[in-house]
N, CA, C and O atoms as CSV, one atom per row, in Angstrom:
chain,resi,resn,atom,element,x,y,z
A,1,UNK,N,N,-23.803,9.137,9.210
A,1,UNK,CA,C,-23.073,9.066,10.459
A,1,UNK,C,C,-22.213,7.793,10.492
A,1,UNK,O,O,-21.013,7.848,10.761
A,2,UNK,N,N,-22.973,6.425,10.160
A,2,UNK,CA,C,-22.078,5.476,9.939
A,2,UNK,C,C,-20.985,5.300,9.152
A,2,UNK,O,O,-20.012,4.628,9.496
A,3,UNK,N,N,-21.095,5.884,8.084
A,3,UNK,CA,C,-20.344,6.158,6.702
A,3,UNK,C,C,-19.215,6.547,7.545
A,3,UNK,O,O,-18.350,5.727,7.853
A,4,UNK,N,N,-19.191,7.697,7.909
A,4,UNK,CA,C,-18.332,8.772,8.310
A,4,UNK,C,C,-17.080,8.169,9.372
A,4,UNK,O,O,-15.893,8.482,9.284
A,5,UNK,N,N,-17.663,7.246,10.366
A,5,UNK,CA,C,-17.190,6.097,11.182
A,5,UNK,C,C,-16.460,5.421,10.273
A,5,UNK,O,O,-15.245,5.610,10.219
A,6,UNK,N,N,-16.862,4.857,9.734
A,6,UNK,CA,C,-16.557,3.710,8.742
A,6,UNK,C,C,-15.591,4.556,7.908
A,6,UNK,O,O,-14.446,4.261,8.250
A,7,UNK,N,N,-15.594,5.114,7.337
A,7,UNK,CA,C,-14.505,5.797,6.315
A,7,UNK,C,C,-13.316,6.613,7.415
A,7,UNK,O,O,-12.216,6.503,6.875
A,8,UNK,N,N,-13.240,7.073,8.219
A,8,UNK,CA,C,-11.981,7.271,9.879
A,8,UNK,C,C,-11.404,6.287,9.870
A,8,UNK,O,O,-10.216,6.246,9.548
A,9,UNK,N,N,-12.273,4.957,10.316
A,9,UNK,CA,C,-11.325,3.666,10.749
A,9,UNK,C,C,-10.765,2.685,9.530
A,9,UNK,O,O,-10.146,1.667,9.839
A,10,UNK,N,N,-11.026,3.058,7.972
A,10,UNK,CA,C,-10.710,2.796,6.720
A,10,UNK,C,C,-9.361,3.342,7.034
A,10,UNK,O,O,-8.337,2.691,7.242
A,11,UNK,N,N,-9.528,4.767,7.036
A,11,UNK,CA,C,-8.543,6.309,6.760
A,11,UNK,C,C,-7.540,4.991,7.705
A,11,UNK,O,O,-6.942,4.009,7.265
A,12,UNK,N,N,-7.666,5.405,8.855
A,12,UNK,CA,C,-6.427,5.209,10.264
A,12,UNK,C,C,-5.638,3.644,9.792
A,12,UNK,O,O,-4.460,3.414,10.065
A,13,UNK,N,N,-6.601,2.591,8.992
A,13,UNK,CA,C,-6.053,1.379,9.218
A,13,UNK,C,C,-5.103,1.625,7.921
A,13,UNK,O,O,-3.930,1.386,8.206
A,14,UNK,N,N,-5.289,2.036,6.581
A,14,UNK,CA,C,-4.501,2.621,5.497
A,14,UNK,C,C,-3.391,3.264,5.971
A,14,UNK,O,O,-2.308,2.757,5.678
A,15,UNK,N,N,-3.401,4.405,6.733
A,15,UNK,CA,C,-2.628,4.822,7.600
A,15,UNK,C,C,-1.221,3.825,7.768
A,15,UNK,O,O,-0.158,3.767,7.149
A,16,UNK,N,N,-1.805,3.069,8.953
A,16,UNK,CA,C,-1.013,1.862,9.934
A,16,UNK,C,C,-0.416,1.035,9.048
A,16,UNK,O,O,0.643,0.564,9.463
A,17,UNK,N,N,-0.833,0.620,7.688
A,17,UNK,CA,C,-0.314,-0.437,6.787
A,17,UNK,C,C,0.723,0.875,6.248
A,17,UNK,O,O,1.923,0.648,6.406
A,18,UNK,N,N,0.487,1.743,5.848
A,18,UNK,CA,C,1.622,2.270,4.918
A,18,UNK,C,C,2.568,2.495,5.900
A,18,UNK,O,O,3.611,2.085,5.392
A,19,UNK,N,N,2.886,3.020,7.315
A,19,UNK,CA,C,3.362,2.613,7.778
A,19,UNK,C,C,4.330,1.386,8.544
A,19,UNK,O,O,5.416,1.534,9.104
A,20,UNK,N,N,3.638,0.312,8.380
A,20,UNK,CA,C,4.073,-1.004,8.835
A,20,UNK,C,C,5.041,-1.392,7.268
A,20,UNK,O,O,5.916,-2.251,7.151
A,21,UNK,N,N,4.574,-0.537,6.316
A,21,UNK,CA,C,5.330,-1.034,5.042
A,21,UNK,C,C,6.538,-0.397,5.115
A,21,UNK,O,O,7.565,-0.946,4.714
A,22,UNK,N,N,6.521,1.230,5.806
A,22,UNK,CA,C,8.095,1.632,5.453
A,22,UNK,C,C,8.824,1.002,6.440
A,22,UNK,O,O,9.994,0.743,6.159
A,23,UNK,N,N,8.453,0.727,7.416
A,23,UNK,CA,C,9.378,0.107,8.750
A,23,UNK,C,C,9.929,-1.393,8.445
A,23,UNK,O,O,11.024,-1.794,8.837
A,24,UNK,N,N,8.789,-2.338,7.509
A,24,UNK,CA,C,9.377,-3.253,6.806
A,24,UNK,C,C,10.728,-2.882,5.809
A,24,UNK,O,O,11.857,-3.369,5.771
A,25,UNK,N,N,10.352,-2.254,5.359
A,25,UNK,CA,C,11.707,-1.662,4.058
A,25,UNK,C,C,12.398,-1.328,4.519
A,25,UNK,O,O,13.344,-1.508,3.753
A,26,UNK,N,N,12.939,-0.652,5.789
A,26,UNK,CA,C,13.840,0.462,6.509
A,26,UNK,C,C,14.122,-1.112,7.391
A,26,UNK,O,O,15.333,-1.270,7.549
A,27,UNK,N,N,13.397,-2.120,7.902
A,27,UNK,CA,C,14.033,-2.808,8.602
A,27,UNK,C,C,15.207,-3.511,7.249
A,27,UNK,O,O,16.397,-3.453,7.557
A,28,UNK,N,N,14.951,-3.989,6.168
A,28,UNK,CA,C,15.555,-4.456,5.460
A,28,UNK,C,C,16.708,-4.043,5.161
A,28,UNK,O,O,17.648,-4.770,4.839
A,29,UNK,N,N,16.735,-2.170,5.290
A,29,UNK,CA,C,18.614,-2.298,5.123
A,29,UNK,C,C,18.834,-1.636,6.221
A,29,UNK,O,O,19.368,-0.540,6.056
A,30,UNK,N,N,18.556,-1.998,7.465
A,30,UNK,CA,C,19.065,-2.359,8.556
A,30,UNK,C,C,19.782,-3.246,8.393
A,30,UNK,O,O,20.990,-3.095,8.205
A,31,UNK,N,N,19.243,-4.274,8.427
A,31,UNK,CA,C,20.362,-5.649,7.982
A,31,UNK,C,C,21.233,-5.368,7.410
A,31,UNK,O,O,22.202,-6.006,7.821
A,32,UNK,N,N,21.495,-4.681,6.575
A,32,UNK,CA,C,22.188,-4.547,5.639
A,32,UNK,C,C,23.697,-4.393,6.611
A,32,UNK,O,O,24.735,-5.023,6.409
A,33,UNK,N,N,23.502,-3.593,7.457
A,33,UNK,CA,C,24.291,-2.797,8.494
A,33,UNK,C,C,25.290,-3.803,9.511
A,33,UNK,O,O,26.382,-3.528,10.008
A,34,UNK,N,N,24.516,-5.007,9.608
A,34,UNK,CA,C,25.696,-6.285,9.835
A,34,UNK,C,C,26.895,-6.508,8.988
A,34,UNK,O,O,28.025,-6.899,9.279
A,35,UNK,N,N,26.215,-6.067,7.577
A,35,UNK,CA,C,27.240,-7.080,6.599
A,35,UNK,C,C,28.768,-5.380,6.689
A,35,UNK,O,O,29.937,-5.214,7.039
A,36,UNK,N,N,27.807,-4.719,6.203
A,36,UNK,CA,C,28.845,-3.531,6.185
A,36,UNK,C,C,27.963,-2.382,6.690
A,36,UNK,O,O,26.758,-2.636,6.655
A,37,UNK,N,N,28.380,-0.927,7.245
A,37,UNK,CA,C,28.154,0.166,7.255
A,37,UNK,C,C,27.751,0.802,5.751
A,37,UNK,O,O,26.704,1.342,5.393
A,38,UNK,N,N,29.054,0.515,4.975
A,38,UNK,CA,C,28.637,2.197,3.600
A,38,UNK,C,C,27.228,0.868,2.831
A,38,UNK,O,O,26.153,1.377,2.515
A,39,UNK,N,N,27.392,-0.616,2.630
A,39,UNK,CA,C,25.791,-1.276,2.337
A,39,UNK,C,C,24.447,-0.591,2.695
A,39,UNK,O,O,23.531,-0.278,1.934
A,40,UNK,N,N,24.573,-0.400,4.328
A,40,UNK,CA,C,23.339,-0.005,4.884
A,40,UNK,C,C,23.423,1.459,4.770
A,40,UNK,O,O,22.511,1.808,5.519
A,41,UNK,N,N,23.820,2.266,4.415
A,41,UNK,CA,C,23.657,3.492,4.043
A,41,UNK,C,C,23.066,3.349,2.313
A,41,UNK,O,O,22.097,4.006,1.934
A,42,UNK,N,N,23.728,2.513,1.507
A,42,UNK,CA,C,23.329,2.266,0.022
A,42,UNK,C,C,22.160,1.870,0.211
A,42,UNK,O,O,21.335,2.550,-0.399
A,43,UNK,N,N,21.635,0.830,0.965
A,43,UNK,CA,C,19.974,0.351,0.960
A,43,UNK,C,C,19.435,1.148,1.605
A,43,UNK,O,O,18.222,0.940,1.627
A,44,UNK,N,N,19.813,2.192,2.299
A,44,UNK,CA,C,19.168,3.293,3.102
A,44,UNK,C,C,18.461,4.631,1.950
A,44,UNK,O,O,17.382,5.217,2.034
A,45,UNK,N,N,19.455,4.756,1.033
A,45,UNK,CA,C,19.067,5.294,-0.391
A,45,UNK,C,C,18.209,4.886,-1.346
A,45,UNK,O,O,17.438,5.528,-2.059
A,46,UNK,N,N,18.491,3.488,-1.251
A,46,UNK,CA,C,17.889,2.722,-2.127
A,46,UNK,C,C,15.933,2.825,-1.476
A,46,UNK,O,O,14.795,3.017,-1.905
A,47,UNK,N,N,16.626,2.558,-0.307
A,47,UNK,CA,C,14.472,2.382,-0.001
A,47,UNK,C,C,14.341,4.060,0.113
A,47,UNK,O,O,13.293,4.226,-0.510
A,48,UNK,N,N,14.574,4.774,0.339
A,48,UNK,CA,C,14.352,5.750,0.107
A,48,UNK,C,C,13.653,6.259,-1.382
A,48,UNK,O,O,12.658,6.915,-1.692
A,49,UNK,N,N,14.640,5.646,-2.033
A,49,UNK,CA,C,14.135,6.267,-3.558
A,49,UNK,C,C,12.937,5.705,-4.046
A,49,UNK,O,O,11.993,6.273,-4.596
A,50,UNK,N,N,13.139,4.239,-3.709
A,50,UNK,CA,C,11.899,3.269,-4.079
A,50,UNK,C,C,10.609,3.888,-3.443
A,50,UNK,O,O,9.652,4.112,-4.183
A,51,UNK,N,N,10.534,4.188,-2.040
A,51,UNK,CA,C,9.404,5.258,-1.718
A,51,UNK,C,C,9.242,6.766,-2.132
A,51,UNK,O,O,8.143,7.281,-1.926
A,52,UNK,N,N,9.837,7.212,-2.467
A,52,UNK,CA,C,9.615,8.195,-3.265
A,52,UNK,C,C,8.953,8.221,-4.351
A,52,UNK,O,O,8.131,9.099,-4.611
A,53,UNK,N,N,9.323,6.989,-5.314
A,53,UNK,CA,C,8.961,6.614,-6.594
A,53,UNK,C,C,7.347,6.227,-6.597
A,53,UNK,O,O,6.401,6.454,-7.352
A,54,UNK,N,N,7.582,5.373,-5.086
A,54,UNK,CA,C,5.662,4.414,-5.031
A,54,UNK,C,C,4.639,5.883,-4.949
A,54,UNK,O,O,3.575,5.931,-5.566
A,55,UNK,N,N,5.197,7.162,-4.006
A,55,UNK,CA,C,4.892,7.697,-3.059
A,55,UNK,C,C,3.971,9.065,-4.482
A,55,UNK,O,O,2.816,9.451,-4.663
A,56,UNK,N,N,5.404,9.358,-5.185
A,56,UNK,CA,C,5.202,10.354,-6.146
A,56,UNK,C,C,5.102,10.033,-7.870
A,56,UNK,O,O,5.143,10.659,-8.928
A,57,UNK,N,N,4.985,9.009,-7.512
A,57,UNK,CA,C,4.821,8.974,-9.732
A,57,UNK,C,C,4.566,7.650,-9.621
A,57,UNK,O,O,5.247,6.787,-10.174
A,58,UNK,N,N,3.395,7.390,-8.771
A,58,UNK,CA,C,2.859,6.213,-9.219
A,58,UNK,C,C,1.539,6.457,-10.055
A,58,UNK,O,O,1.128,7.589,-10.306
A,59,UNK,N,N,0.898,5.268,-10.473
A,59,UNK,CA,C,-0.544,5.507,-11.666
A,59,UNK,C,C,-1.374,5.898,-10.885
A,59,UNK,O,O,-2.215,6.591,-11.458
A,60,UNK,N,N,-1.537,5.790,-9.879
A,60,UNK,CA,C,-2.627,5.753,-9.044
A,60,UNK,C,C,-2.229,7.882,-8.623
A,60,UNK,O,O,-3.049,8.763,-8.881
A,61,UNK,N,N,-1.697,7.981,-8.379
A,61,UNK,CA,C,-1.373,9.596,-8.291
A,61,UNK,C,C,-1.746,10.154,-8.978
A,61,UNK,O,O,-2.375,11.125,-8.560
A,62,UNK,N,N,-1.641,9.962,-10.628
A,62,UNK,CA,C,-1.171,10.583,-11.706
A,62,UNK,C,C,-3.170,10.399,-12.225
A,62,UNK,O,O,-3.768,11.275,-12.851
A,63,UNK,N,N,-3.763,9.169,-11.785
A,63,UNK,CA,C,-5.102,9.032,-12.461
A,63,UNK,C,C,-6.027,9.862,-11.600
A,63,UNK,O,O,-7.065,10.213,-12.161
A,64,UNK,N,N,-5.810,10.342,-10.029
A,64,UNK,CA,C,-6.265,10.986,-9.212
A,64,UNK,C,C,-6.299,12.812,-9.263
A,64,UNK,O,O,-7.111,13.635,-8.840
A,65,UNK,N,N,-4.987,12.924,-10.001
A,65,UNK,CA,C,-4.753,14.928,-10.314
A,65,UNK,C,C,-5.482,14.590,-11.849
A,65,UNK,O,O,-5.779,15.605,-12.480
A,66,UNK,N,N,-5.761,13.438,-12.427
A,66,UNK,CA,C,-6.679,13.980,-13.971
A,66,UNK,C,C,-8.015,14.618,-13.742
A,66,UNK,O,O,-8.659,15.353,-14.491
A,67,UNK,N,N,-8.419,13.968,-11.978
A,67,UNK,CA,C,-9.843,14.708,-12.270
A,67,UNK,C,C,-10.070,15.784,-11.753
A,67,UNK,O,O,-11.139,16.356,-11.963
């Protein structure tokens, strides 16, 4: 029963950080958007891809479908 508690509020706080991470990255080419418009559309791609990349072909993915 404790476990079960304990592994929810693990789950939710994992959650909240991967979150707080894309809003960090997405705030970053925000900025971008002062200097120029077509910039913040390029870093808008750019973090995009970079999460894609962490998201789908990282080691940790790839060591998890071996078992």
């Amino acid at each position: 029963m404790y476990a079960n508690r304990a592994a929810k509020v693990i789950d939710q706080a994992g959650h909240s950080f991967n979150y707080g991470l894309r809003s960090i990255y997405f705030s970053l080419s925000a900025l971008a958007w002062f200097i120029d418009p077509i910039l913040f559309m390029v870093a808008s791609v750019v973090v995009m891809l970079v999460m894609k990349h962490r998201e789908f072909h990282s080691k940790v993915l790839k060591a998890l479908q071996e078992c």
